[in-house]
C-alpha positions as CSV (number, residue, x, y, z in Angstrom):
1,X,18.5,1.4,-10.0
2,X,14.7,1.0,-9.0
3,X,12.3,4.3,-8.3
4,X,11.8,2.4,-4.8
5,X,14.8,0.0,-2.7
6,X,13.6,-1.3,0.5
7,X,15.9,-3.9,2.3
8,X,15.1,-5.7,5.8
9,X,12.8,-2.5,6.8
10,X,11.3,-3.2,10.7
11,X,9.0,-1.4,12.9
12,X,9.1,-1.5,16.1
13,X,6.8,-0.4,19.3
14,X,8.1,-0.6,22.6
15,X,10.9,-2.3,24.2
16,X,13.9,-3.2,21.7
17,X,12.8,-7.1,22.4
18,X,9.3,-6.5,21.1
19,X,8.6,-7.8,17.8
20,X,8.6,-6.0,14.9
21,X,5.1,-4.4,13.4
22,X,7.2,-4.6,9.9
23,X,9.5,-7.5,10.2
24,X,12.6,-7.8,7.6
25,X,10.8,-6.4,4.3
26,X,12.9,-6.4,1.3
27,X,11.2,-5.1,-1.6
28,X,11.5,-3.0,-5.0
29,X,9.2,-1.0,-7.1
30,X,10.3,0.3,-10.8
31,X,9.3,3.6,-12.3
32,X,5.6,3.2,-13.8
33,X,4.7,0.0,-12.1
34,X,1.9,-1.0,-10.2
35,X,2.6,-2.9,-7.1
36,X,-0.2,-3.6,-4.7
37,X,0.7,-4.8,-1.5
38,X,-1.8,-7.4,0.5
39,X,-2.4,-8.6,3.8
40,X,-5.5,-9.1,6.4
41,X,-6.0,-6.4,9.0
42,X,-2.6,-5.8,11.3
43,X,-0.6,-7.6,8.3
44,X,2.2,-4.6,8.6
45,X,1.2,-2.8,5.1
46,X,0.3,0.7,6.1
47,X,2.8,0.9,8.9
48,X,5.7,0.0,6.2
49,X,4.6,2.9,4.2
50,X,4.4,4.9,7.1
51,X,8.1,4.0,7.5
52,X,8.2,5.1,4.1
53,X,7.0,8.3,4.2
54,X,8.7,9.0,8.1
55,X,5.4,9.4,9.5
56,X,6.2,6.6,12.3
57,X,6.3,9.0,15.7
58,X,7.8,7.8,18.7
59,X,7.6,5.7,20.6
60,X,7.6,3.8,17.6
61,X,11.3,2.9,15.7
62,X,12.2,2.3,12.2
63,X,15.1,0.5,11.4
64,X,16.2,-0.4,7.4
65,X,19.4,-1.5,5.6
66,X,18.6,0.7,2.4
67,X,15.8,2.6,2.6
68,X,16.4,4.7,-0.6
69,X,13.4,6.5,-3.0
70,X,14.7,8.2,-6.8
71,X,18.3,8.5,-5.5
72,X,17.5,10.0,-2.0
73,X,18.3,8.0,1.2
74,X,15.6,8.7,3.4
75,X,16.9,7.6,6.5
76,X,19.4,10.5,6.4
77,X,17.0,13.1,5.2
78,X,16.4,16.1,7.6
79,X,13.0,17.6,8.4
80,X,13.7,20.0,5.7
81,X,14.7,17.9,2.9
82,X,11.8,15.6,4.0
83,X,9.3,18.3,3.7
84,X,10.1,19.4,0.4
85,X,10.0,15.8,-1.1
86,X,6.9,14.6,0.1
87,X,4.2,15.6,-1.9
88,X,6.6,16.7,-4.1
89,X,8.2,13.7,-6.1
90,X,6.4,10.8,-3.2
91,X,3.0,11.3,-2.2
92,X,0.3,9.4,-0.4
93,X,-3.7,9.1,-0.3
94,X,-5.0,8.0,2.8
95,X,-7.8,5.9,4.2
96,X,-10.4,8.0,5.4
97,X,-10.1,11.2,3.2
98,X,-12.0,13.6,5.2
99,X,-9.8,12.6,8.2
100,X,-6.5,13.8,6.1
101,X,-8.2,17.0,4.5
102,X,-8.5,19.8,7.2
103,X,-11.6,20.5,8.5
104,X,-10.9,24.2,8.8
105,X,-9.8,25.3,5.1
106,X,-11.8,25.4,2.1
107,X,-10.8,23.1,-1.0
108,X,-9.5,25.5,-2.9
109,X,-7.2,27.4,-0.2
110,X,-6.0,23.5,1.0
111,X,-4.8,22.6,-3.2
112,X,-3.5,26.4,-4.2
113,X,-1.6,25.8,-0.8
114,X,0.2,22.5,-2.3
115,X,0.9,24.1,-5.3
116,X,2.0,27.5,-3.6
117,X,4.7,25.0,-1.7
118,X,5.9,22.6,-4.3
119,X,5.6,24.4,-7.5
120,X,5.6,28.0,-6.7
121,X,2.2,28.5,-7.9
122,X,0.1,32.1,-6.9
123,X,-2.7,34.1,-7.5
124,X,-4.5,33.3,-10.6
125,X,-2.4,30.6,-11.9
126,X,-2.8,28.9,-8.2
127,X,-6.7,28.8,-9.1
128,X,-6.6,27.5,-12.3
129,X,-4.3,24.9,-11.6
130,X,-6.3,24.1,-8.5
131,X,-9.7,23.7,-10.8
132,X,-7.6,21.7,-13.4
133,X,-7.0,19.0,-10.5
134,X,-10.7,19.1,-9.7
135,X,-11.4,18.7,-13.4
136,X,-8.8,15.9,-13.7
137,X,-10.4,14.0,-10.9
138,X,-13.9,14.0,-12.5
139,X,-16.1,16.3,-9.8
140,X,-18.8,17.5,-11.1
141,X,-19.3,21.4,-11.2
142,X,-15.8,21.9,-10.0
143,X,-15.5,25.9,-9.8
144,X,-18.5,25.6,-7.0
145,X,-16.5,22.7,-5.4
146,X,-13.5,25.0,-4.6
147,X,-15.3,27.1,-2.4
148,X,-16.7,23.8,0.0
149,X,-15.4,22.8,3.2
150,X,-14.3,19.0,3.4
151,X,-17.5,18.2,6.0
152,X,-19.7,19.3,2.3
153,X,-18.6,16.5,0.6
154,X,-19.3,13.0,0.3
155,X,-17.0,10.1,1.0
156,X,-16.4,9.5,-2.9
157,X,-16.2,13.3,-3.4
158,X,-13.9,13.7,-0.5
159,X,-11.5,10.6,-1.6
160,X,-11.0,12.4,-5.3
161,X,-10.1,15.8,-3.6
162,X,-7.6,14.1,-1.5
163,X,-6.4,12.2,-4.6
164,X,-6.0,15.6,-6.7
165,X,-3.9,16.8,-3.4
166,X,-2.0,13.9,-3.8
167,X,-1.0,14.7,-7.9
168,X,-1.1,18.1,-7.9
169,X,2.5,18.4,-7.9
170,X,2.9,15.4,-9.9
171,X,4.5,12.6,-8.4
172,X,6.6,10.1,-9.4
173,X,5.3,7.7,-6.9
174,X,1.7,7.7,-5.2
175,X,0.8,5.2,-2.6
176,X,-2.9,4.7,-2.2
177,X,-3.6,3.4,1.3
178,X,-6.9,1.0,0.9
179,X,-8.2,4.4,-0.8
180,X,-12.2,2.7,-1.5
181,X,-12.7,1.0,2.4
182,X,-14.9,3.4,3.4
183,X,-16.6,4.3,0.2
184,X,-19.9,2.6,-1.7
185,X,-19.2,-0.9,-3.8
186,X,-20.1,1.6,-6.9
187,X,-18.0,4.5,-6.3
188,X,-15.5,2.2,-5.7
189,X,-15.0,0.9,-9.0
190,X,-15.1,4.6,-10.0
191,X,-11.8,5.7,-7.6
192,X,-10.1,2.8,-8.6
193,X,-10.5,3.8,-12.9
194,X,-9.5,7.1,-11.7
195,X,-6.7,6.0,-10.4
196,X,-5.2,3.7,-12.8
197,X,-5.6,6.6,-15.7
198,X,-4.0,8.9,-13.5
199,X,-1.1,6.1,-13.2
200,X,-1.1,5.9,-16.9
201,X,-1.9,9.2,-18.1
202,X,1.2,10.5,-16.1
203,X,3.4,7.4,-16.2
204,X,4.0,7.6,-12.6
205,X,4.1,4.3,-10.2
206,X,1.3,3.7,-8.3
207,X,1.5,1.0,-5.1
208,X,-1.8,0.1,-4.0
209,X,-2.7,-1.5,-0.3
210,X,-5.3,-3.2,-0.6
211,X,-7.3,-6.9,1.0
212,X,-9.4,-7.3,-1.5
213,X,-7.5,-9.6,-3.7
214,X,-10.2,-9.1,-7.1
215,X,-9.2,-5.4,-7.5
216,X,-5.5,-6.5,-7.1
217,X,-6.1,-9.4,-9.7
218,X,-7.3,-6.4,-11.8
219,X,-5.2,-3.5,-11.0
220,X,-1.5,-4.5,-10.1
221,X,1.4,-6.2,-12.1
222,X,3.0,-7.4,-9.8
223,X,1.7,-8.2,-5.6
224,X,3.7,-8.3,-2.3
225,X,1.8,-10.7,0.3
226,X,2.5,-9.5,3.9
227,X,1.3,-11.9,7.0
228,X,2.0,-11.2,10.6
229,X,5.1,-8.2,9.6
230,X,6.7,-10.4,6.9
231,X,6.6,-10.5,3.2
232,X,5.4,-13.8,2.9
233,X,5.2,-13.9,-1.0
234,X,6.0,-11.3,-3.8
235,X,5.9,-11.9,-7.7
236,X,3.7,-11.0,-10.5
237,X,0.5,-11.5,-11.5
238,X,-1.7,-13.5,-12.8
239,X,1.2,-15.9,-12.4
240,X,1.3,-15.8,-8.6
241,X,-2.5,-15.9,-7.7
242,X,-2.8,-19.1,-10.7
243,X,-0.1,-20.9,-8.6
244,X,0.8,-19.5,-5.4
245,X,3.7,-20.8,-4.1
246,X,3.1,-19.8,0.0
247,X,0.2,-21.4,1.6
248,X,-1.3,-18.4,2.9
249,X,-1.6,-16.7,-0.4
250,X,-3.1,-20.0,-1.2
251,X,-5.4,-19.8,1.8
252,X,-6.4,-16.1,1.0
253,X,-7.5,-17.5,-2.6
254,X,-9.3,-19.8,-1.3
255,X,-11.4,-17.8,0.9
256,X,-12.8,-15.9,-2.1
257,X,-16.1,-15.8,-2.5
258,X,-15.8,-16.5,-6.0
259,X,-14.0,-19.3,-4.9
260,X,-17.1,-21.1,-3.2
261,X,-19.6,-23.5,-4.6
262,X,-22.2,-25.6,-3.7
263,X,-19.7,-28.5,-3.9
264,X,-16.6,-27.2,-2.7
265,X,-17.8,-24.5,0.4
266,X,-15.2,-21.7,1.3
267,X,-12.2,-22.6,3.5
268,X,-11.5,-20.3,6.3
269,X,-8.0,-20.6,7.5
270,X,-8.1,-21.8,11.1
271,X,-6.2,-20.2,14.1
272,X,-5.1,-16.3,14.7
273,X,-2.4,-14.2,13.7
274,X,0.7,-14.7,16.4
275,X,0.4,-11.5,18.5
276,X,2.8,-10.0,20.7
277,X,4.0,-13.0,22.9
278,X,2.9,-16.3,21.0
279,X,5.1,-15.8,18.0
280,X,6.6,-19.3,17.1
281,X,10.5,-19.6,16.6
282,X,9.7,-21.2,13.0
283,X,7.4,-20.0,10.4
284,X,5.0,-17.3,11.7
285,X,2.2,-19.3,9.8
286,X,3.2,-22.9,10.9
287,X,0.8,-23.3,14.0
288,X,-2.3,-22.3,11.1
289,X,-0.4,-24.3,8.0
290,X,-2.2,-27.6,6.4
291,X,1.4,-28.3,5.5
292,X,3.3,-27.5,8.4
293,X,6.8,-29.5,8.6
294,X,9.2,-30.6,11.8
295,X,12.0,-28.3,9.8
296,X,8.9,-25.1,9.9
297,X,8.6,-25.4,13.3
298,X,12.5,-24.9,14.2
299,X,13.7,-22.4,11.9
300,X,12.3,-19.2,10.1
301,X,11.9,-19.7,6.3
302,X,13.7,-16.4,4.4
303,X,11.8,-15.1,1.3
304,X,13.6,-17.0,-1.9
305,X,12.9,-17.7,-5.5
306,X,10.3,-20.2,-6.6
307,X,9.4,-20.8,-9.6
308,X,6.9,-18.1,-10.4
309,X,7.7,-15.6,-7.4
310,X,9.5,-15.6,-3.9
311,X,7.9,-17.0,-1.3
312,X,9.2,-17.4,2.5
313,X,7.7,-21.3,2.5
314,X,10.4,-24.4,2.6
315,X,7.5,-26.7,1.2
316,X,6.4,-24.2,-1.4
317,X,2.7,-25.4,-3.3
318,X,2.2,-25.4,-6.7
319,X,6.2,-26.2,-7.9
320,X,6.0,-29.1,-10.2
321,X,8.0,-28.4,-13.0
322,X,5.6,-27.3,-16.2
């Protein structure tokens, strides 16, 4: 059994005939694995782990066939059970750090009170655990840093509290929600390192959400490649971004900047993502697809094994036989 089962997982806003924010994700993470999951801008990536995590409030609706975490079945947990598993055994760091730390509590008070709920920690043990964490996460003159508010630190400072939140009961999964947008190109670097020790260090999974395909090139074993609500692509690396099998994994690549030279410019991919009502009865990516086939246009592609990955694509790229 997989740490993490997801099977045909939608989100939905409005009416039951609106489409689905999350449409139909299947997807599994093992115990110590990096998965990052990628995707342009309203892709469906944060809102499936939002899902996830039952953090989806009306009038939004989640609806999965298995939705199961480390033996638990999370779409029949109660408030209760939910409470004392995340943070516990399934925790998340967010985007904007000093929008998910509390403005009104000190450091310290905001990590002894995570460890006071999910380990039992108090008193003096609560405080040195609490500085350990700071420690762990690499702040400088960490006793003094107990005592700040969240509006005293800096972004990078801010995104390494948050991240010691999200351990300090140890884990066994940690989902890192594009956890370097907001943050310098050099700290960056520095909160992803941290990260990937962490993951190693403590053997727990880690599934990254990220658009920046270089750091996923670099971070993740294995990718899931969302566009427009679907998984559109999921298989491991470097196999899958060598020779994608979907075209718009393809198209992402080539819009690297790496990918660009003074003979061969970058190639944007023309067209929008379908929005509310212009979604096409075929593929979601056919009216944007170089490729696009009569058989695309009638009927929607599922997600099945290629060669090197699964990919939701009836003319898959890159499939010759080696």
């Amino acid at each position: 059994m997989s740490l993490l089962e997801i099977d045909n997982l939608s989100v939905r806003y409005g009416p039951a005939d609106a489409p689905p924010v999350v449409d139909g994700l299947d997807l599994r993470l093992e115990a110590g694995e990096v998965l990052a999951i990628v995707g342009e801008s309203g892709s469906g990536k944060s809102q499936a782990m939002l899902a996830l995590l039952g953090l989806i409030d009306p009038p939004g609706q989640v609806a999965a066939d298995r939705l199961q975490f480390a033996g638990h079945d999370l779409l029949a947990l109660g408030e209760r059970q939910r409470r004392r598993l995340l943070g516990r055994e399934l925790a998340m760091v967010f985007q904007d750090p000093l929008a998910a730390l509390d403005p009104s509590y000190r450091v310290g008070f905001q990590l002894e009170e995570v460890l006071r709920q999910h380990l039992g920690l108090r008193g003096r043990e609560a405080r040195r655990r609490a500085l350990e964490l700071l420690e762990q996460v690499e702040i400088p003159a960490a006793a003094s840093r107990l005592e700040a508010y969240p509006h005293q630190l800096s972004g990078g400072m801010a995104q390494r509290v948050a991240i010691a939140l999200a351990i300090a009961a140890e884990p066994l999964l940690l989902i890192a929600d594009e956890p370097t947008t907001a943050l310098d190109v050099t700290i960056q670097a520095q909160i992803l390192e941290l990260l990937l020790n962490l993951q190693r260090e403590r053997g727990m999974a880690l599934l990254l959400i990220s658009h920046d395909l270089a750091v996923v090139a670099e971070c993740a074993s294995r990718v899931c490649v969302m566009y427009a609500g679907q998984a559109v692509e999921v298989g491991p690396l470097p196999g899958l971004f060598d020779a994608p099998a979907h075209p718009y994994t393809e198209a992402l690549l080539a819009a690297l900047p790496e990918a660009g030279t003074a003979r061969r410019p970058l190639h944007g991919l023309p067209g929008s993502v379908p929005g509310r009502h212009d979604r096409p009865v075929g593929c979601l990516l056919a009216p944007r697809c170089a490729y696009v086939q009569d058989d695309c246009r009638a009927r929607r592609p599922p997600l099945e094994a290629k060669r090197q990955s699964q990919a939701r694509c009836y003319h898959p790229r890159n499939q010759e036989s080696p």
